[in-house]
N, C-alpha and C positions, 0 to 999 in steps of 0.2 A: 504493500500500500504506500509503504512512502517514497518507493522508486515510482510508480503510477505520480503520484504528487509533485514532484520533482521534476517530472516529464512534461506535466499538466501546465507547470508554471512558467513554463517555454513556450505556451500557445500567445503568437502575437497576432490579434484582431485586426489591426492595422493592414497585413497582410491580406489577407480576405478580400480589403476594399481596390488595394492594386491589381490582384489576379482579377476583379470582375471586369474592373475600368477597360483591363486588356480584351479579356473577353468581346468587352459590349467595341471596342474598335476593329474585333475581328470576324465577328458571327455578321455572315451575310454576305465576305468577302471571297469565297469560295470560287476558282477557275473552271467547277465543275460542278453537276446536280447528282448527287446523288438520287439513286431512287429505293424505296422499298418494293420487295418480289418476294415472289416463292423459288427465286433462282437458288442452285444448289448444285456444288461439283465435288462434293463428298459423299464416298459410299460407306456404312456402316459398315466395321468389321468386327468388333465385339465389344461385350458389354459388364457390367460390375454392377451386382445388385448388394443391396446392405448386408442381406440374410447372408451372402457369400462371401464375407470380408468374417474372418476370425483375429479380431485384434486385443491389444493386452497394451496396462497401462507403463507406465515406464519399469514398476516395481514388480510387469509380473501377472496381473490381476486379470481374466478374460474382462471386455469390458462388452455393452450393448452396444448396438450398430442399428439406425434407424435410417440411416440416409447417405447415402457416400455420394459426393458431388465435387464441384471443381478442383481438379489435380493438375500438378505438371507431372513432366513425366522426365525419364533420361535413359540415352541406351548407354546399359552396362554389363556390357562383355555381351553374351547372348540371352540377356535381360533385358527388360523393360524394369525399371525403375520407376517405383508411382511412390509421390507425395500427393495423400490421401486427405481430400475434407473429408472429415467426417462427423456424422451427428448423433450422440447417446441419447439426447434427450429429444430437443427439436433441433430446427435447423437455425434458430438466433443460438443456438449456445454449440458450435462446434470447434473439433481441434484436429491437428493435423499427424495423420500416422505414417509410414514408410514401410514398404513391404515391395515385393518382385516377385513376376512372372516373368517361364524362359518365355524367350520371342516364339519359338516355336509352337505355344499352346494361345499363341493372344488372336483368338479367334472365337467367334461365339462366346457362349456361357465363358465367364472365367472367375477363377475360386482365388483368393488370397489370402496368405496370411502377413500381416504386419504390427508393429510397434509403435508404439505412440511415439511422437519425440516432441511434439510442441501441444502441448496443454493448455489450455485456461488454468492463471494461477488465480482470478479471481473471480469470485458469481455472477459479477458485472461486466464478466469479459466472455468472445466471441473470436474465435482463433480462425481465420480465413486464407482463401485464396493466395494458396502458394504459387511461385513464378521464377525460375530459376534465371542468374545472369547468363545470357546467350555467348557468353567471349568466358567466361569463368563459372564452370559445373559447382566451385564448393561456396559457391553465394547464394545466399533463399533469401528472398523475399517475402516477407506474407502480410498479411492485415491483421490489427486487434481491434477488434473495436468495443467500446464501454458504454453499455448504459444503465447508467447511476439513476436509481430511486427517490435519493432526494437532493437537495443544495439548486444551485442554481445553472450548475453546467449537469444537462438531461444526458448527453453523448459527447462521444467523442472518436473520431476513428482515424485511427495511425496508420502510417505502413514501418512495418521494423525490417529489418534485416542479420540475417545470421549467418556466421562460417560455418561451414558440416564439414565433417571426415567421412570419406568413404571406408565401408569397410567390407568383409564378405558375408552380404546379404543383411549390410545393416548400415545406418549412417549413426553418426554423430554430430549433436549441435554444439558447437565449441561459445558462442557469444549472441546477445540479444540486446540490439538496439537501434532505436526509431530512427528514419531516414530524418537528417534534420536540413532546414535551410540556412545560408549562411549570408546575412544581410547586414550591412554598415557594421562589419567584424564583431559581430552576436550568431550565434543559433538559436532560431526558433523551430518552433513546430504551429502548424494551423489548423483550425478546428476536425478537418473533414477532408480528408485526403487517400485514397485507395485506387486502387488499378496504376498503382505508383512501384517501377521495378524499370531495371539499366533495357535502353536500345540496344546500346554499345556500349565500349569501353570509354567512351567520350562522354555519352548524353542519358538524361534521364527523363522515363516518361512518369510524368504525374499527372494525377485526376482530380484537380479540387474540386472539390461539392460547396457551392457557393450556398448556403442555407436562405438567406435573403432575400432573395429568389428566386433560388429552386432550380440553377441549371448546372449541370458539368460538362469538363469537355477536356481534350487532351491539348497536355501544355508538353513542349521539350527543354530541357534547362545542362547544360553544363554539370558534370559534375565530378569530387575527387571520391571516389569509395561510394560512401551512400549517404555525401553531402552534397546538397546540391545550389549553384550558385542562384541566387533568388533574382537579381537582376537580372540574368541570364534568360528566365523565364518567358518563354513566349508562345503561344495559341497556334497551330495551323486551322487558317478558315475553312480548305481542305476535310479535316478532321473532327470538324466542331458540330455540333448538334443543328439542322437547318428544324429552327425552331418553327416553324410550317406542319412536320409531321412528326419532330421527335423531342421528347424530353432532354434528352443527354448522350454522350459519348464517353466510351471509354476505352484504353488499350487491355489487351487482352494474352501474348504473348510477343516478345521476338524472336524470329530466327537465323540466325547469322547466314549467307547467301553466299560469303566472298568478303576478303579482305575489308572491304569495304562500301558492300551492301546487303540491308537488313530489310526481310519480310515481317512487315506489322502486322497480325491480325488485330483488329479492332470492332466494338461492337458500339451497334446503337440501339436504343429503347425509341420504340415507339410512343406517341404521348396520349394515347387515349387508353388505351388495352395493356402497354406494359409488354408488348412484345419485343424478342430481342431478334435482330441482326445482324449478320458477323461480314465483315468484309475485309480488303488485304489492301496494306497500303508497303510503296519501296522505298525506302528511305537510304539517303547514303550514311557513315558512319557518325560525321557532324550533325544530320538531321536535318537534311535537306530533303524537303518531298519532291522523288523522282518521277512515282505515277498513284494511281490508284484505282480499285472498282468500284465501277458505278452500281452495280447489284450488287447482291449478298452473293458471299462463294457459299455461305450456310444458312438455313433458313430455319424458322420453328418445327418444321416435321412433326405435326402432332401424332402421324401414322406410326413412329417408332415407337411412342409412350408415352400415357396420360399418365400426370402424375400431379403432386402437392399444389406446383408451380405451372400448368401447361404454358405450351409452347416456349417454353424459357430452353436456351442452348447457349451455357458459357463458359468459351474456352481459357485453359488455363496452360497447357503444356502442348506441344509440337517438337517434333523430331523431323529428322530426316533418314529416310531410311530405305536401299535401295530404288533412288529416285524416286520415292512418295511421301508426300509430307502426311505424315500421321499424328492426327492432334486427339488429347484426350478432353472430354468437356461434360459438364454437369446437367445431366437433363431432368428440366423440370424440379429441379432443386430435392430430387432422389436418388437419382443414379447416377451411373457414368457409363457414358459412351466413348468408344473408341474410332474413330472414323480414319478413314484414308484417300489420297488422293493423287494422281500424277502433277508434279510442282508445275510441269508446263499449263494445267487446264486451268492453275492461276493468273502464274505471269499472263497467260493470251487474253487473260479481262482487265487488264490492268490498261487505263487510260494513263500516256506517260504526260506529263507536265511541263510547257516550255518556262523557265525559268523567268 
């Protein structure tokens, strides 16, 4: 509690009103329309249901499993490596577990066993959406987010980051601490920030959730580790929510392409229904947008599975693997799906960008 407190007292308001201001000078400036569709260039190829995850607390303990949803993933050796959300109770109160399937069996039904390694240390806390660094495997990202019963601050949601050791058939989390901003030589932290994890080894993508009202959108910032430079901060209009048909934007994985260019997936909500969107954006290593699609490469699919959340599909982890991008993603805020796809039936949607 009093590392929470200490973290708390870093939150600078002041901030909030610069990222909107950026915002409001970049929403509407977009070289492109997006559109919403039922467009789709991902095939299912297996899936993770809750009852099929056997996981154990750090000390040991079998624990319940009601809901397994947004993971990254990693290939390790002839594994798949999955960092697991997972949900005991409901889905505001989950944590994150680590467990492997060989590659060989990731098809259809598949069964896991895994460990906990990132817990809720508090009642008030919500252990989310891990994201691994695309240039550096033993970097995690994830979300905590807090929400306090009484005082006058109701939430709050961070993105942290932690070193892991690999190990065989198991990681380790070696450190746990919140990505901070670095403004007139102070770090702060800002009330509301997730889908916040490295492009590159250069740039970092953050999602502030401007509370005020009520929009997010993807910013890129400079950064050393998992500090990241605040005046550096800037919006692509590209990437931002076209407040016409969607609430909000936010990044969703990267996957390094080359030296020196990165496939974003990125998702948007729609603003009536709350449906998601997932689309692919090229970014070079400083964060320059190269192209992007104008449709979804993944769509709601309700016909895979009705579930808590329908039509909800959000990606967390991507690989590449014998030239197919295979991404894992949380569907309908129950399971997790495994999808795959040829990297070219991307790139050929991608509208490029004249500078």
């Amino acid at each position: 509690m009093n590392y929470l407190s200490r973290i708390l007292n870093m939150i600078n308001r002041d901030l909030d009103s610069i990222l909107l201001s950026k915002l409001r000078e970049s929403i509407g400036k977009s070289k492109v329309k997006r559109k919403l569709s039922d467009s789709n260039v991902f095939k299912l190829r297996a899936y993770l249901l809750p009852y099929d995850v056997y996981v154990i607390s750090p000390n040991g303990l079998p624990m319940n499993v009601l809901t397994v949803s947004n993971s990254a993933i990693i290939v390790k050796g002839d594994s798949l490596g999955m960092f697991l959300r997972l949900g005991s109770l409901n889905f505001s109160r989950t944590f994150i577990a680590y467990g492997e399937i060989p590659l060989k069996y990731l098809n259809g039904r598949l069964k896991i066993e895994a460990k906990t390694i990132l817990p809720p240390i508090l009642s008030s806390e919500c252990v989310e959406d891990p994201r691994l660094d695309p240039d550096n495997h033993n970097h995690l990202y994830h979300v905590r987010a807090y929400y306090m019963s009484g005082g006058t601050l109701k939430s709050v949601v961070m993105t942290f980051h932690s070193r892991i050791m690999y190990g065989v058939n198991y990681v380790r989390i070696n450190s746990l601490e919140p990505v901070v901003f670095e403004y007139n030589g102070a770090e702060y932290i800002i009330q509301d920030y997730r889908d916040t994890f490295p492009l590159s080894s250069k740039v970092m993508l953050v999602r502030p959730w401007i509370r005020s009202v009520g929009i997010g959108g993807i910013f890129l910032g400079f950064r050393k580790d998992f500090k990241v430079d605040f005046k550096s901060l800037r919006p692509i209009p590209e990437l931002l929510p076209n407040l016409e048909f969607e609430l909000k934007t936010g990044a969703n994985v990267s996957l390094k392409l080359s030296s020196n260019e990165y496939l974003l997936l990125f998702h948007s909500v729609e603003s009536i229904h709350g449906t998601y969107y997932t689309y692919a954006a090229l970014l070079s290593d400083d964060g320059e947008l190269l192209g992007v699609t104008l449709e979804p490469i993944i769509s709601p699919q309700p016909s895979i599975y009705s579930g808590r959340r329908p039509s909800t599909i959000f990606v967390c982890g991507a690989v590449i693997l014998n030239d197919k991008v295979l991404v894992s993603a949380g569907k309908d805020d129950e399971i997790l799906i495994i999808m795959e796809t040829d990297l070219n039936n991307i790139l050929n949607r991608i509208k490029y960008i004249k500078g």
